[in-house]
C-alpha positions in Angstrom: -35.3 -49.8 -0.5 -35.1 -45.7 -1.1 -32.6 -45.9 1.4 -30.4 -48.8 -0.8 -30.9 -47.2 -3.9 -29.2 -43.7 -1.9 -26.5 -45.2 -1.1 -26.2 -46.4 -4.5 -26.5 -43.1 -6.3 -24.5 -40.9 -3.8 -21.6 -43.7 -4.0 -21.7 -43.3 -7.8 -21.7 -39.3 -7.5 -19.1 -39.8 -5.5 -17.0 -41.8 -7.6 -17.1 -38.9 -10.9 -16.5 -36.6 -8.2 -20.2 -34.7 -8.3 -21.1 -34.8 -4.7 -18.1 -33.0 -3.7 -16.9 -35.8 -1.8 -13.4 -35.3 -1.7 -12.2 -32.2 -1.1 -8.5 -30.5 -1.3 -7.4 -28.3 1.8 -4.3 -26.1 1.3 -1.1 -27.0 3.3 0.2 -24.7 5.5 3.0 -24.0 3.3 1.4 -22.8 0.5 -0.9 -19.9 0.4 -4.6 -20.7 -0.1 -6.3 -22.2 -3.4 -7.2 -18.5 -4.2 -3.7 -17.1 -4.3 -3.7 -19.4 -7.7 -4.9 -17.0 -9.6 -4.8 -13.7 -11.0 -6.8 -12.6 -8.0 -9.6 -11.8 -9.4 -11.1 -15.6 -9.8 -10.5 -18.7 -12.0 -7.7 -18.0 -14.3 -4.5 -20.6 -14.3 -1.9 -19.2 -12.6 1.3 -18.2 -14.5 4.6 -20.7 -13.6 7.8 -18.9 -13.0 11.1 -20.9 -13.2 13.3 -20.7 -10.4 16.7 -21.7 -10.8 20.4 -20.7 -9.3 23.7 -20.9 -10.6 25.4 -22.8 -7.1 22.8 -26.2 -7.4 19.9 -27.4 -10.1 16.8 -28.5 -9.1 16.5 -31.5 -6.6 20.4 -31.5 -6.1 22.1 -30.4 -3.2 23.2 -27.0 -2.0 26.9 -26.4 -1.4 27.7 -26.3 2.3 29.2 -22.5 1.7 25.0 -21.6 1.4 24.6 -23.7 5.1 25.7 -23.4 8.9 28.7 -25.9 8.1 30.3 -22.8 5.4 29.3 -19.5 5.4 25.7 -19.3 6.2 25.0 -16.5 3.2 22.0 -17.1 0.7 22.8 -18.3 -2.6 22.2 -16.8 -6.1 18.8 -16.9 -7.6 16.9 -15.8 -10.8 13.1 -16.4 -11.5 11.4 -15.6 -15.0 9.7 -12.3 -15.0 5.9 -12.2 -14.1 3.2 -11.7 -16.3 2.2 -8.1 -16.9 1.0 -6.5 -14.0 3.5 -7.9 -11.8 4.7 -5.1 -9.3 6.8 -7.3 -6.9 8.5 -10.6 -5.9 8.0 -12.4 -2.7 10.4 -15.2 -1.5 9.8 -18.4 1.3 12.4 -20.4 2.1 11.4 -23.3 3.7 11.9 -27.2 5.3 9.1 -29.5 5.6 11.4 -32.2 6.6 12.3 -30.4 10.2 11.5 -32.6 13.2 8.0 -31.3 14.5 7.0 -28.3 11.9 8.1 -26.5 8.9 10.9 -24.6 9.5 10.9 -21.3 7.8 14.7 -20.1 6.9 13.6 -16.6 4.7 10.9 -14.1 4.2 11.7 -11.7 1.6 9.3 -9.4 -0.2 9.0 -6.2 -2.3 11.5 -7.7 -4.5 11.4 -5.5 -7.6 13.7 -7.4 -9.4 13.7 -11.4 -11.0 16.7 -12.4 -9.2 18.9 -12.2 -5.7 22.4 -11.8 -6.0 24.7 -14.3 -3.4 24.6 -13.2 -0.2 22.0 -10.2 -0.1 19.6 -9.4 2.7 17.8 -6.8 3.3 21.4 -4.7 4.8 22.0 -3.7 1.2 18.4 -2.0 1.2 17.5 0.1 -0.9 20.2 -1.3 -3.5 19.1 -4.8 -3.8 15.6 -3.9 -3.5 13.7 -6.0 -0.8 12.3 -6.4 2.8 12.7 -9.6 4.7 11.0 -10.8 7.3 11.2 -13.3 10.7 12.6 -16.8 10.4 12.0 -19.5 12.5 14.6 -18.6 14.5 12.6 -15.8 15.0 15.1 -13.1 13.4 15.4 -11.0 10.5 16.9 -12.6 7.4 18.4 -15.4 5.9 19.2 -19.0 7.8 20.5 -21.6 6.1 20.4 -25.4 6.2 21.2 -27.0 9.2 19.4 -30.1 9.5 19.7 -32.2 12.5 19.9 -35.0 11.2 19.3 -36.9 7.4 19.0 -35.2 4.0 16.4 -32.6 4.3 14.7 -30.6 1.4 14.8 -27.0 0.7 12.1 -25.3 -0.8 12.9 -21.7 -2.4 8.9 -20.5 -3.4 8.8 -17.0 -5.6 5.5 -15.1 -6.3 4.8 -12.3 -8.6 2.7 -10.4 -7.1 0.4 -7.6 -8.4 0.9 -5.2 -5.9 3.9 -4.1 -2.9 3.6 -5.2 0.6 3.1 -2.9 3.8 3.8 -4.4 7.4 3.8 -2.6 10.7 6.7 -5.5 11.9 9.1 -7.9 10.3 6.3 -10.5 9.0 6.3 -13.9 9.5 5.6 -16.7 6.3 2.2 -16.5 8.2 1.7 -12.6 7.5 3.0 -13.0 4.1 0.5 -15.6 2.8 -2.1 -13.8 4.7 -1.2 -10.6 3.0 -0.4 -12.0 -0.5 -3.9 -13.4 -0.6 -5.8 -12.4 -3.9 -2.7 -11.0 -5.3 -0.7 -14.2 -6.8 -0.2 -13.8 -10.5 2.6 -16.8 -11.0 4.6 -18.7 -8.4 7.2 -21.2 -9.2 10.1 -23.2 -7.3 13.1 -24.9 -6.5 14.0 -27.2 -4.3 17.6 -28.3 -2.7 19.0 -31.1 -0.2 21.4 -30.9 2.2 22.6 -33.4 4.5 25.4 -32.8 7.3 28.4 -34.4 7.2 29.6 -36.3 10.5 
């Protein structure tokens, strides 16, 4: 009988989520539930909007921006962080590539609410930002190339409360690790892109 009326009252804590019976792990592409903060614990997070001039949100990117045109990053602006914000960080990414994400640009130590088309890191110290290893497993900016099917684009900016140090090039990997505890706002936008045959 104790063990029948347990059941009960754990499936009932359950159910108004008391008993911490579900739980929410972050995704690899996303930095960990305590980047959503101002770092220093429980505060709602500050949204940025991300837009660009060449495609709106959800809408595809002109092949000039891909591996079919002329494989340079496009324009993009972000609203400014909230105060203490002392740089921008940047990830590029696919979740729709066969096997894993595929990371197609790291850039951080952006001082600066917007990249002008074409930058990389080349232009240093005039446009202001460090980029680090795609998943091609070099320096700077890859664009779409999907093998096959629309895939989606995610461009990710943070405002971050402090600059970034790296011995190396990092990898999206580094950077979360790195930008942990330091996320004031974070906002994105997302593209497609499908191949023509």
């Amino acid at each position: 009988m104790r063990f029948v009326m347990f059941c009960v009252m754990a499936a009932v804590l359950c159910g108004l989520g008391l008993a911490g019976c579900q739980t929410r792990e972050p995704t690899p592409d996303q930095p960990a539930a305590a980047d959503n903060d101002d770092g220093k614990g429980g505060a709602a997070m500050t949204a940025l909007e991300v837009t660009s001039p060449a495609f709106k949100h959800e809408s595809a990117i002109p092949a000039k921006y891909t591996c079919d045109g002329e494989d340079i990053s496009p324009p993009l602006s972000w609203s400014a962080g909230p105060e203490g914000t002392a740089s921008y960080a940047l990830i590029m990414d696919d979740p729709d590539a066969p096997g894993r994400t595929w990371v197609h640009w790291v850039v951080f130590n952006l001082t600066e609410p917007a990249l002008a088309e074409g930058v990389s890191a080349k232009d240093r110290p005039a446009a202001g930002l460090e980029e680090g290893d795609n998943s091609w497993r070099s320096v700077g900016y890859g664009g779409p190339c999907p093998p096959s099917g629309t895939h989606r684009y995610f461009f990710k900016v943070y405002a971050l409360d402090t600059m970034l140090s790296f011995v190396a090039a990092p990898t999206k990997e580094n950077l979360h690790a790195a930008m942990k505890g330091h996320v004031l706002a974070q906002g994105e936008l997302m593209g497609t892109y499908a191949r023509k045959r």
